[in-house]
Structure formats: C-alpha cells, structure tokens
One Martini backbone bead per residue (centre of mass of N, CA, C, O) as a GRO file, in nm:
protein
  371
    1UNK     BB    1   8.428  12.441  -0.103
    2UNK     BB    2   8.463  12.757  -0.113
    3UNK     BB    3   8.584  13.050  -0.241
    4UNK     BB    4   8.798  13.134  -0.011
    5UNK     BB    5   8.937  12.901   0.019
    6UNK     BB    6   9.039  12.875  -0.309
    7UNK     BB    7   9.161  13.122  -0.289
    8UNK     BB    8   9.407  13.049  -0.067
    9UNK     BB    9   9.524  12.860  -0.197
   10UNK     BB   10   9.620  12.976  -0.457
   11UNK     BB   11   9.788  13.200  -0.320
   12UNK     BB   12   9.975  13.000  -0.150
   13UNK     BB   13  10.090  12.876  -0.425
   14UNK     BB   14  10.217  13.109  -0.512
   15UNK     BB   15  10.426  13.200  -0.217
   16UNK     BB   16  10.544  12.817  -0.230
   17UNK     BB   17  10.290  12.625  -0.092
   18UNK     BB   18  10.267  12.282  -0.030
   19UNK     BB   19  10.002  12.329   0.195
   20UNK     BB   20   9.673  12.360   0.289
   21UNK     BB   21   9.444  12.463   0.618
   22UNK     BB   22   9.169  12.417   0.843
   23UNK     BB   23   9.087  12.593   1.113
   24UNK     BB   24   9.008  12.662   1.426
   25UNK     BB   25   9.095  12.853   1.729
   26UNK     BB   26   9.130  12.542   1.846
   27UNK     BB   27   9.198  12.296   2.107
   28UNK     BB   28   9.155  11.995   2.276
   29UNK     BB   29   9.154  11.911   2.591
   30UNK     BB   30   9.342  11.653   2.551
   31UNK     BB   31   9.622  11.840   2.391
   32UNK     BB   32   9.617  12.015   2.699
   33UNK     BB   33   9.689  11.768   2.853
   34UNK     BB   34   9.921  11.679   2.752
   35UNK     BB   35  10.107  11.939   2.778
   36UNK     BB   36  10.048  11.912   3.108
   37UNK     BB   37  10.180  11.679   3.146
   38UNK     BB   38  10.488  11.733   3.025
   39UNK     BB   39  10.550  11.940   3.223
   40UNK     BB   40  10.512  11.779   3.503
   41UNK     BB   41  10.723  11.555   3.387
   42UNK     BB   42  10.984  11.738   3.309
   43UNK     BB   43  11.037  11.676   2.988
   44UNK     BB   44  11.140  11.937   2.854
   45UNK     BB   45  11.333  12.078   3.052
   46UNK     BB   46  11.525  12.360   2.972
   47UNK     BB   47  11.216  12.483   2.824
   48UNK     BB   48  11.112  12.723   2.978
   49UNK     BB   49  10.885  12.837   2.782
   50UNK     BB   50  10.668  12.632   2.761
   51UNK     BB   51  10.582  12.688   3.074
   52UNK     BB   52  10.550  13.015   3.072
   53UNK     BB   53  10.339  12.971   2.800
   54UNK     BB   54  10.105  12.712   2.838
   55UNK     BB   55   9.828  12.854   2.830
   56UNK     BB   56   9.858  12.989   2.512
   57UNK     BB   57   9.893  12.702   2.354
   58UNK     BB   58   9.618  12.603   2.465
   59UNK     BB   59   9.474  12.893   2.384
   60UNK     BB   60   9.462  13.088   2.104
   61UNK     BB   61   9.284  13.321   2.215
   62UNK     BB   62   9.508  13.427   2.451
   63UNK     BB   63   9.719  13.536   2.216
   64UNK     BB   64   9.421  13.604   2.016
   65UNK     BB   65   9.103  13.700   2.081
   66UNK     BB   66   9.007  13.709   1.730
   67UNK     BB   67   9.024  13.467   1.717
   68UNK     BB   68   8.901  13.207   1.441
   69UNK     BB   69   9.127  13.124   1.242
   70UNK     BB   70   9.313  12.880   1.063
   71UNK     BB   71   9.635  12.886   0.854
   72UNK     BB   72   9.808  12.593   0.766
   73UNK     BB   73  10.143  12.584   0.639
   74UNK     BB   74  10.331  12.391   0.405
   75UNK     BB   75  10.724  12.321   0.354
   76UNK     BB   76  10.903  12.132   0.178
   77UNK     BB   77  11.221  11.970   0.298
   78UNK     BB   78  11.298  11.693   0.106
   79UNK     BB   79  11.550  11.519   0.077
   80UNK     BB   80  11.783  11.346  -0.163
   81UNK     BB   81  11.856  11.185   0.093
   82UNK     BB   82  11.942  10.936   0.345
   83UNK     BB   83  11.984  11.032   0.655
   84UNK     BB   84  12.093  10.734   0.745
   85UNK     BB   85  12.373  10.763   0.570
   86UNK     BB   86  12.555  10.923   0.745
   87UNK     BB   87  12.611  10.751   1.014
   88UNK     BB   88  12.850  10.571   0.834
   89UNK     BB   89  13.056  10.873   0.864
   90UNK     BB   90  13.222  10.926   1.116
   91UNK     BB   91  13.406  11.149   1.044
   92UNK     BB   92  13.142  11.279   1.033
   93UNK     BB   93  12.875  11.474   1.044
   94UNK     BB   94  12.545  11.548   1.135
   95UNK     BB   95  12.311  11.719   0.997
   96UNK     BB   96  12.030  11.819   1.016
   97UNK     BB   97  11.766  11.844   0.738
   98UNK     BB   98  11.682  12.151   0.834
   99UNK     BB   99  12.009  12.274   0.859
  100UNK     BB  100  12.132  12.269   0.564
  101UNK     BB  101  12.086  12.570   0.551
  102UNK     BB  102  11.843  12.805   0.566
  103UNK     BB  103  11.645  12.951   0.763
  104UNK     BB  104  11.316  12.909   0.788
  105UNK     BB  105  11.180  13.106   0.906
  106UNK     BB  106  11.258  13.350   0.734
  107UNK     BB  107  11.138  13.235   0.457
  108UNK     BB  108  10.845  13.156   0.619
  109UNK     BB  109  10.753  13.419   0.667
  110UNK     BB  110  10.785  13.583   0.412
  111UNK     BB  111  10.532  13.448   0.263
  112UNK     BB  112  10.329  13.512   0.480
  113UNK     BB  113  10.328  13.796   0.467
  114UNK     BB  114  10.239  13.773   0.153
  115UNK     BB  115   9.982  13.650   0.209
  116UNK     BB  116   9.867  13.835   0.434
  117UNK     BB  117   9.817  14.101   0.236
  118UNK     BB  118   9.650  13.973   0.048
  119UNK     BB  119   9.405  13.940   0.245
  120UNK     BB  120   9.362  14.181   0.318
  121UNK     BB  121   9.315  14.318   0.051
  122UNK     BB  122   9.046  14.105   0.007
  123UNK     BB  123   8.915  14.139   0.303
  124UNK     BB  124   9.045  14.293   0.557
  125UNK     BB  125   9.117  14.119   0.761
  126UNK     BB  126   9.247  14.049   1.064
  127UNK     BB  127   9.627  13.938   1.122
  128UNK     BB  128   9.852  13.664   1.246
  129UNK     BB  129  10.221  13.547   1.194
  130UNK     BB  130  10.372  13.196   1.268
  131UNK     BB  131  10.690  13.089   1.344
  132UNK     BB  132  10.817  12.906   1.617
  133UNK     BB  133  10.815  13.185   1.811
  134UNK     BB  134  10.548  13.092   1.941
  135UNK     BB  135  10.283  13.004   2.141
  136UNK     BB  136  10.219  12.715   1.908
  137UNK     BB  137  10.007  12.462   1.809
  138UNK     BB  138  10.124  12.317   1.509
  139UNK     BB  139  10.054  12.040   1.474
  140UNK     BB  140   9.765  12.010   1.578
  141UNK     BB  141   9.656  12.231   1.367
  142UNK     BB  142   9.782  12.045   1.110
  143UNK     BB  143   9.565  11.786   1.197
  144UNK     BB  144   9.309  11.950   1.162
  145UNK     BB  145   9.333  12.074   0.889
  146UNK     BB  146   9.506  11.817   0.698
  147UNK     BB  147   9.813  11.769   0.716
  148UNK     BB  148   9.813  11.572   0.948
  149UNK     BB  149   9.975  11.350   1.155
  150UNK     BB  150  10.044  11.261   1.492
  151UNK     BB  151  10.268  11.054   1.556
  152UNK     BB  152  10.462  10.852   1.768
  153UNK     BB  153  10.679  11.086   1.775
  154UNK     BB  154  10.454  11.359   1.718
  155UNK     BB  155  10.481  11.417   1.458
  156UNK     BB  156  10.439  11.533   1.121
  157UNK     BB  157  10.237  11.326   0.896
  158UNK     BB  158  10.223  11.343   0.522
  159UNK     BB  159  10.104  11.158   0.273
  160UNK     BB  160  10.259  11.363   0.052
  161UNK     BB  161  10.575  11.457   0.277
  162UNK     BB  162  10.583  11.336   0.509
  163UNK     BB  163  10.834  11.448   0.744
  164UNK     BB  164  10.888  11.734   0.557
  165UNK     BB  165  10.729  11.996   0.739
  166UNK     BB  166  10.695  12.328   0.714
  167UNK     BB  167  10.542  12.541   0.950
  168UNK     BB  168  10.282  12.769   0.919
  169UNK     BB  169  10.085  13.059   1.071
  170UNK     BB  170   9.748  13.187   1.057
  171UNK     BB  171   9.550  13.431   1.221
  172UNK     BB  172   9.203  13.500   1.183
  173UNK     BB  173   8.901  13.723   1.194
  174UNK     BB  174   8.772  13.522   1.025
  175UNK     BB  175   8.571  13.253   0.905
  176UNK     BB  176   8.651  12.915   0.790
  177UNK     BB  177   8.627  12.669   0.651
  178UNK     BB  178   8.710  12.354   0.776
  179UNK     BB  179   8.863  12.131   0.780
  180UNK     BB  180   8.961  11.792   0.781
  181UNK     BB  181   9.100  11.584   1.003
  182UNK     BB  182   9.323  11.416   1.014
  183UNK     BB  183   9.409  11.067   0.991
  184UNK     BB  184   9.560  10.799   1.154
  185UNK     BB  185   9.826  10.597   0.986
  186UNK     BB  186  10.014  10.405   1.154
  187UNK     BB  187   9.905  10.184   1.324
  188UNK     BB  188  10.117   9.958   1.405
  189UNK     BB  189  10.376  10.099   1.324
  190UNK     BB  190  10.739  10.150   1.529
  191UNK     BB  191  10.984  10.250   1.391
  192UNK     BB  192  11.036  10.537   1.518
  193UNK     BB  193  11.055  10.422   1.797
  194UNK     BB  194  11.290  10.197   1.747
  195UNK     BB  195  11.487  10.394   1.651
  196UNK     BB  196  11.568  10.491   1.908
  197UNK     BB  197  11.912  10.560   2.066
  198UNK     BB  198  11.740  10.684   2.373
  199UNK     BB  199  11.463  10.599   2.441
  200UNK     BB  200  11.247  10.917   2.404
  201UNK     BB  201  10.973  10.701   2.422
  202UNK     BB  202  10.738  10.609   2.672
  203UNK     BB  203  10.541  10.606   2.451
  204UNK     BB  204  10.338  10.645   2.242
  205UNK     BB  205  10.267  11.000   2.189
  206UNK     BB  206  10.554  10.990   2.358
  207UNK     BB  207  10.806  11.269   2.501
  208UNK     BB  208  11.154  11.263   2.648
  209UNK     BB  209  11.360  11.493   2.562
  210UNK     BB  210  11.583  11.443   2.785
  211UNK     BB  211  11.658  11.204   2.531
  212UNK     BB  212  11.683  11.387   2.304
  213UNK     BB  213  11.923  11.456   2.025
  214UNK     BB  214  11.799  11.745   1.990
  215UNK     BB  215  11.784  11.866   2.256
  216UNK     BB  216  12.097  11.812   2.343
  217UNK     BB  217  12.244  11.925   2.075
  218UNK     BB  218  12.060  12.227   2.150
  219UNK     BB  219  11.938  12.310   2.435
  220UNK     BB  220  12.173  12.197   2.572
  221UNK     BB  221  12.393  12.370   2.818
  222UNK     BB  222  12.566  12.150   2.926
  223UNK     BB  223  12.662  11.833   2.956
  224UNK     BB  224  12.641  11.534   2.816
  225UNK     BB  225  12.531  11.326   2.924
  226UNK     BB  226  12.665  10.975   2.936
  227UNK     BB  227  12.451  10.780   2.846
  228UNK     BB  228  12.436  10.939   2.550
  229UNK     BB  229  12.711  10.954   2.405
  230UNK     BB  230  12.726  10.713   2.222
  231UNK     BB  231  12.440  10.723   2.083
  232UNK     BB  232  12.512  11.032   1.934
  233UNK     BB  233  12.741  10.970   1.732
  234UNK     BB  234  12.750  11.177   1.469
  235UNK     BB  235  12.524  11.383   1.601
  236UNK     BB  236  12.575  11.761   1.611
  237UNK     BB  237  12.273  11.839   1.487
  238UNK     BB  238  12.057  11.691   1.576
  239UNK     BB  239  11.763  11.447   1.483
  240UNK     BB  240  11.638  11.201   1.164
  241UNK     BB  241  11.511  10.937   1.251
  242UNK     BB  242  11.183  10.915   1.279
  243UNK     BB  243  11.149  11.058   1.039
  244UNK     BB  244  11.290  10.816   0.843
  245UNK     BB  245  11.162  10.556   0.936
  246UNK     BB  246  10.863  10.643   0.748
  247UNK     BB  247  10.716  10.462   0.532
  248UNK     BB  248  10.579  10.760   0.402
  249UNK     BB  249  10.832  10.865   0.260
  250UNK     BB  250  10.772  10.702  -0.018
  251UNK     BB  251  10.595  10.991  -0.120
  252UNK     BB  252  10.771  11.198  -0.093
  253UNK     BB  253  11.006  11.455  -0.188
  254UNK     BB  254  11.208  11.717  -0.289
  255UNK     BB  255  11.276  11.995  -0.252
  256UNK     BB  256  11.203  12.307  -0.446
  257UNK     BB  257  11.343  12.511  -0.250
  258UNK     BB  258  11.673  12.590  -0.258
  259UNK     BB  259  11.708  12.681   0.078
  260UNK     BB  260  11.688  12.362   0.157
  261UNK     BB  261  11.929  12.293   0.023
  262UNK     BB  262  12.247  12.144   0.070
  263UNK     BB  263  12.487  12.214   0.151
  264UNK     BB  264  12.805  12.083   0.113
  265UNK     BB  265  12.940  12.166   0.383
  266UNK     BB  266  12.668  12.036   0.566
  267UNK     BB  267  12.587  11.754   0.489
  268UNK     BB  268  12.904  11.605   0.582
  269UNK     BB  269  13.098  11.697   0.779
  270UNK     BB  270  13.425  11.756   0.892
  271UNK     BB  271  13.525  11.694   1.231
  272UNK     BB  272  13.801  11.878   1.208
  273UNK     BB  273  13.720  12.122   1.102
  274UNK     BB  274  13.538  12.186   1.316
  275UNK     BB  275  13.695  12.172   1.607
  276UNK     BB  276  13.848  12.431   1.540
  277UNK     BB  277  13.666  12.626   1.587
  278UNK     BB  278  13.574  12.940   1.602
  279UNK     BB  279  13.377  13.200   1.696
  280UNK     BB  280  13.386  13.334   1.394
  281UNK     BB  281  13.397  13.094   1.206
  282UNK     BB  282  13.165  13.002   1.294
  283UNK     BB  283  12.944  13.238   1.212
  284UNK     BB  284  13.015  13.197   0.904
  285UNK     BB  285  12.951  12.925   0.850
  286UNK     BB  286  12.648  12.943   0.993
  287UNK     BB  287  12.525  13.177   0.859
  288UNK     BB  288  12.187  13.159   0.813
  289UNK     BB  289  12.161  12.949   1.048
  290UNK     BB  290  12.016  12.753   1.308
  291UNK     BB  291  12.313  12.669   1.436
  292UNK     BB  292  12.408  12.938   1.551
  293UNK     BB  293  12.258  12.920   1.803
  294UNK     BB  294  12.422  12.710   2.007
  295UNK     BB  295  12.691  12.796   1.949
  296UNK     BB  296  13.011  12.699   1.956
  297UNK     BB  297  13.040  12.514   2.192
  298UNK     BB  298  12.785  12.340   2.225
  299UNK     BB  299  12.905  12.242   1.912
  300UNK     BB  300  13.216  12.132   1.992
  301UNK     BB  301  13.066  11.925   2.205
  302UNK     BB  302  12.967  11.772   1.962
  303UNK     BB  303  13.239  11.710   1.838
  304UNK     BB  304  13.355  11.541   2.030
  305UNK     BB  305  13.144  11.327   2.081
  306UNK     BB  306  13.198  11.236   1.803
  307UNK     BB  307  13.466  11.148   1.802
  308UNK     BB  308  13.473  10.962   2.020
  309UNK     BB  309  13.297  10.764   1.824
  310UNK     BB  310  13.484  10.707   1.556
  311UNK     BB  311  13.762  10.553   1.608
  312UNK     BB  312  13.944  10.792   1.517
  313UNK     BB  313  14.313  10.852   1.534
  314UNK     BB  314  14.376  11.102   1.389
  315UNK     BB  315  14.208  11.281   1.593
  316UNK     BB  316  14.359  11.303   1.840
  317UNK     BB  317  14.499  11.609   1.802
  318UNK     BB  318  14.209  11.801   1.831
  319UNK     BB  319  14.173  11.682   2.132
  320UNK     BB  320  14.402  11.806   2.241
  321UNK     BB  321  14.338  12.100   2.198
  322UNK     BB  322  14.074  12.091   2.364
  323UNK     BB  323  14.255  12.080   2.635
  324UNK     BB  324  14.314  12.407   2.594
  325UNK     BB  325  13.983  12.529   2.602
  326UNK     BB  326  13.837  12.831   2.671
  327UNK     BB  327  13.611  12.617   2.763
  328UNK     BB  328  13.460  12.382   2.983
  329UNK     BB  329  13.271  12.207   2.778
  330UNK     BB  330  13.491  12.143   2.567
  331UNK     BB  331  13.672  11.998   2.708
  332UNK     BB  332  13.522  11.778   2.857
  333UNK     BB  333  13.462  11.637   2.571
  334UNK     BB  334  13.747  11.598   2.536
  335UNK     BB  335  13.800  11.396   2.746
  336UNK     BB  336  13.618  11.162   2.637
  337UNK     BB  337  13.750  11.132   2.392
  338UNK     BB  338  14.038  11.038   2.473
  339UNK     BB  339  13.922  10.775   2.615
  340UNK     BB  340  13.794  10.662   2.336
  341UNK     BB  341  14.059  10.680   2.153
  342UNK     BB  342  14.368  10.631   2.407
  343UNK     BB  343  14.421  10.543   2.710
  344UNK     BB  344  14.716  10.654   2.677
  345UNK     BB  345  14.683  10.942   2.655
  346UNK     BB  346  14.544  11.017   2.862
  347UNK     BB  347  14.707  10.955   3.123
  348UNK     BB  348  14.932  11.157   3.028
  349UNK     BB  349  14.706  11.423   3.016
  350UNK     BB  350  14.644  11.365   3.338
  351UNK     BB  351  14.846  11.413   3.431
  352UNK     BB  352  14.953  11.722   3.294
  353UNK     BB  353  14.639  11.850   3.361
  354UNK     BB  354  14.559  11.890   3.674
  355UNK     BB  355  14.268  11.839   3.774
  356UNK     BB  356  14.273  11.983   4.081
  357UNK     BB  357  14.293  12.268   3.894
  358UNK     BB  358  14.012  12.257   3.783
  359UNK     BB  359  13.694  12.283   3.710
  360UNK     BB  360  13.445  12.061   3.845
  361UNK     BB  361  13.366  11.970   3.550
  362UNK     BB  362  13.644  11.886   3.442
  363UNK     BB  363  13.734  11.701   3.686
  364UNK     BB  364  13.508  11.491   3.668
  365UNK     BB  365  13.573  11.401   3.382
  366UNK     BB  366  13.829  11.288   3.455
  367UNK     BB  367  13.743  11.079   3.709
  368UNK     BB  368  13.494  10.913   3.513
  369UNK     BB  369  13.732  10.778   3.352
  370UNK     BB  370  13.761  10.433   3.257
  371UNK     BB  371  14.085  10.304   3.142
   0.00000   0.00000   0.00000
C-alpha cells in the first residue's frame, strides 16, 4: 500500500467511514454488457433514468473525462435486529432498513465533501463526489475496489458488514495504486434467491425490477399489478429480505452512526395510523426520510396492499374511510384491500359506490375482484 492510500484511509476513518478502496475510472466489458441487456429486456421497467443515461453509468469517465481513479466508500447501517421478524407483525408495517431514520444520501455527501476538502488540500487534484444521484455504477465499482462482491441478488456483499453498506464514490484526477478486486464468496448458496416473495430473479446474478418489491413499492407509478400483492405481506417501503437472508451477516454489526438507527415511530410502524396520512401528515412524519420521495398516494396505496394482507378485521373501517380518498390510486388498493378482508362488505360498498361512474381504473378494480 502507497502512502497516498494509508493517507486517503485514515482520513476516511476520520470523516466516518467504515470501508474504503481504490480502483480505476473504468469497469470491464462484462459488466457494460449485462447493464445493456438489463435495458433491452425492459427489466428496469418506469426508471427511465437507467435507460437515459446508461452510456454513462457504462464508462466513468463519459461522465467526468479527467477521472484516472475512484475512491469508494462504505458507511455500515447494519439494523440492531432482524428485519425478517417486522414480516410477523402483520397489522404493522415494514419499512426498509435503510429508510427508518435520516435519508443516507444527505449524510453521506456531507462526510464526502469533508473527505474531498481535505485532499484537495492535501494533494491539489481535482475531483467529484457521488452518493447515488448520478450515473455512477457504484456495486460494480465497490467491488473493484475491494468492498465486496456483488452477490446473486446484485447487491453488494461485504465480508465484515454483509449486506449492510451505504456506498460513495469520489472521483479524482490523480492515479491511486488500486485495490485488488473482491473475490466472489457465495458458492452454492442461493438463500437470497430462494426467500425472495416475488421470484424477481431470473437467474443468479441477475434481477427483474419489475418483480422485485423495492420497485414496486418506491418506484412504481401505478396499481400494484395482483400477481404481487398478496407477496408484498406487510412490506410498505421496499423490502430487506435477500439482504437479510445472507449468511454473511453473521459479521455483519450495528450502525455506530446515530443517523441510521431505527426512529421507534418507523420501526414498526402502525398500519392504521399510516392509513389515515393526509398529504401535510406524511410530509412531517417522513421530514428528511427517503420516504418522502414515494409521495402520499403511492405510500397509503402500499398501506391499504398491506391492510389487506393483514387478516385484521379491525381495520376495516380505515379501509372504508379511503374508499372515498380523493386520489384514484389510493381508493383501487383500497377496493382490494376491503375485498380481502370482507367480501361480505365489499358487496354492500360496490352497490353503494356505483363503480359505472368511477375513473376506469378504479372501475377496474371493482369488477376484477371476485368474492
């Protein structure tokens, strides 16, 4: 190791950092070639960003041309318990664990920038700094660097903090003697595979989006196609389990960062009290949470998904309350919701609720419902 990387380390450990390596400004052929076939067979399904900017993400320094190395970086949010034990708690919901507290980007720019000051300062080069808003293949490049391998579900696998890790990139104009590459250690095992609920992996090493229950419930625009929503159990804002499933994580720690620690109100959150969010409502309660981006609607339509999976005939009357939500997306996950839960109420509010003059997907969603 150089003395430029011994420097660039302590300094990272300084601003935060719990993982740090070096690769170059380029990813192989391989893995060019596998992001443009996720493209072409429409896997990323509504991101259209992916597709957008995908020569880009393809070669680093398309993005920024005087890029000679990168710099990433990994910040543990390793959960304090076992995210597959939220799935039992059917009347609460689940919210990813990288969402219940302080949205990561914020946090981990501020640490980058103060990383970058300071080699600025220290070496002259210029350089850029990316927390997962740019097209940047930050996995791939993370296990260039020596952070870990991207495992059979794509993500990024970590030795000493499995599946726990927010990733950063900076980007300088200086060459960095590179790490060597992590080594892939999955072998035969394919838990990660096997537990996911939508079966969002069409073979090892490869997803589609359009299956898996973080898009769906974060990037999806539209209804929750049916096929998936008995699967989405009570799972509200993304889903932890191929990450949780990793046998890796028995290394894995707690987050010493304050910032990733679970709030107690996103834990586990209430599904009743979710449901009943007007849109001022959620803005508070998710401030500075990446919640927030999903919007109101698109989140009580994964509350009422989640209602009706829960079996709990209590909250039937929340379920009726949003049958008269002024959003369409949420009334249709509400029709759903009241179908799997009553079918002897459904019946009562679908003459009640005349669907020949709803909006056609909500009309839809009455007649598609058989009880």
């Amino acid at each position: 190791m150089d003395a430029l990387s011994q420097q660039i380390r302590r300094a990272a450990a300084e601003c935060g950092f719990d993982a740090v390596g070096f690769t170059s400004a380029a990813v192989p052929e391989t893995l060019r070639e596998r992001l443009m076939r996720f493209i072409s067979l429409g896997r990323h399904g509504e991101m259209g960003w992916l597709e957008d900017r995908a020569s880009q993400r393809a070669h680093p320094q398309s993005l920024w041309p005087d890029a000679k190395s990168v710099i990433m970086l990994g910040m543990n949010y390793g959960p304090d318990t076992d995210p597959l034990d939220a799935l039992k708690e059917k009347s609460n919901g689940v919210i990813s664990v990288y969402a219940q507290n302080r949205d990561y980007h914020d946090l981990v720019k501020k640490r980058l920038k103060r990383l970058a000051r300071q080699l600025v300062e220290d070496t002259g080069t210029e350089l850029k700094v990316f927390v997962d808003t740019a097209p940047v293949m930050e996995k791939p490049l993370a296990a260039q660097s020596g952070l870990g391998w991207q495992g059979k579900h794509t993500n990024l696998v970590s030795r000493d903090f499995g599946s726990w890790l927010f990733l950063g990139a900076i980007f300088t104009a200086i060459e960095i003697q590179p790490d060597e590459p992590a080594r892939d250690n999955c072998g035969s095992c394919q838990d990660c595979l096997d537990i996911c609920p939508t079966n969002a992996f069409p073979a090892p090493y490869q997803l589609d989006a359009r299956r898996c229950i973080s898009y769906l419930t974060i990037e999806h625009s539209g209804p929750i196609p049916s096929e998936f929503r008995t699967a989405m159990g009570n799972r509200i804002y993304g889903c932890d389990d191929c990450l949780a499933a990793c046998p890796w994580n028995k290394f894995a720690s707690n987050a010493r960062e304050q910032a990733f620690h679970a709030r107690d109100e996103l834990r586990s959150p209430d599904l009743r009290e979710l449901a009943g969010l007007d849109d001022a409502n959620f803005r508070t309660l998710f401030s500075g949470s990446p919640v927030k981006r999903t919007g109101r609607n698109r989140f009580v339509r994964n509350v009422m998904i989640a209602i009706g999976n829960s079996a709990d005939k209590t909250l039937l009357d929340v379920v009726i309350d949003r049958l008269k939500d002024e959003n369409p997306l949420v009334r249709g996950a509400a029709i759903w919701a009241l179908s799997r839960l009553s079918p002897e109420r459904f019946n009562e509010a679908k003459s009640q609720y005349a669907p020949e003059e709803c909006e056609e997907g909500v009309q839809a969603e009455w007649n598609q419902q058989n009880v």
